[in-house]
C-alpha angles and dihedrals in degrees: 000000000000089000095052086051084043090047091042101050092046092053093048090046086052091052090050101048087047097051083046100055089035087056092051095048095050121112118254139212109256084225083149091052136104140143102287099256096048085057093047092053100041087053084045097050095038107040105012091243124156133179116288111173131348134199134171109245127194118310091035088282116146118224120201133180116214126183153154121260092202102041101033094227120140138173117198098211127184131205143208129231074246100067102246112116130190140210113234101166147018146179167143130269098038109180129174126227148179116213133181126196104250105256110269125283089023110101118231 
C-alpha cells in the first residue's frame, strides 16, 4: 500500500509540474500592449507621466520609465524595434534620485 501512495504522489506531482510548465508556455493576450506613442500619451493625458530615463535592454528593446512628479505614479514600458511597447510595471511613490558609488577603499 506505501508504494501505490508513493506511485500515486509522484504521478500527480508529475501532472502538476506538466500543467504548470504548459500554462507558462501558452500564449497570452498582449491586453497591456500599443504602438509606442499611443502609450505614451495615454500615460501623459491619464496620469500626467512623462518619460524619466531610458535605456536599450536585451533584444534591442528599449526600456523607459515614465512618471509623475506630483502624484508619485510611474510605469516602467518597454518597446520593440517594431514600435509596440508594453507596460510591465506600475506603480505608486515614484522618487527620483541621484546616487554615486562611494570612492575606492572607504566602505559604504
Amino acid at each position: 500500500m506505501h508504494r501505490d501512495v508513493v506511485a500515486f504522489s509522484l504521478g500527480f506531482a508529475g501532472l502538476m509540474l506538466a500543467a504548470q510548465r504548459a500554462f507558462a508556455e501558452a500564449p497570452r493576450p498582449a491586453t497591456n500592449c500599443a504602438p509606442r506613442a499611443v502609450v505614451a500619451e495615454r500615460l501623459a493625458d491619464r496620469y500626467g507621466e512623462v518619460r524619466q530615463s531610458i535605456g536599450l535592454g536585451g533584444g534591442n528593446q528599449v526600456v523607459e520609465v515614465f512618471a509623475a512628479r506630483d502624484t508619485g505614479t510611474w510605469t516602467i514600458l518597454v518597446s520593440t524595434p517594431a514600435g509596440l511597447s508594453c507596460v510591465v510595471a506600475a506603480g505608486q511613490a515614484w522618487e527620483a534620485v541621484t546616487e554615486t558609488l562611494p570612492p575606492k577603499g572607504n566602505p559604504a
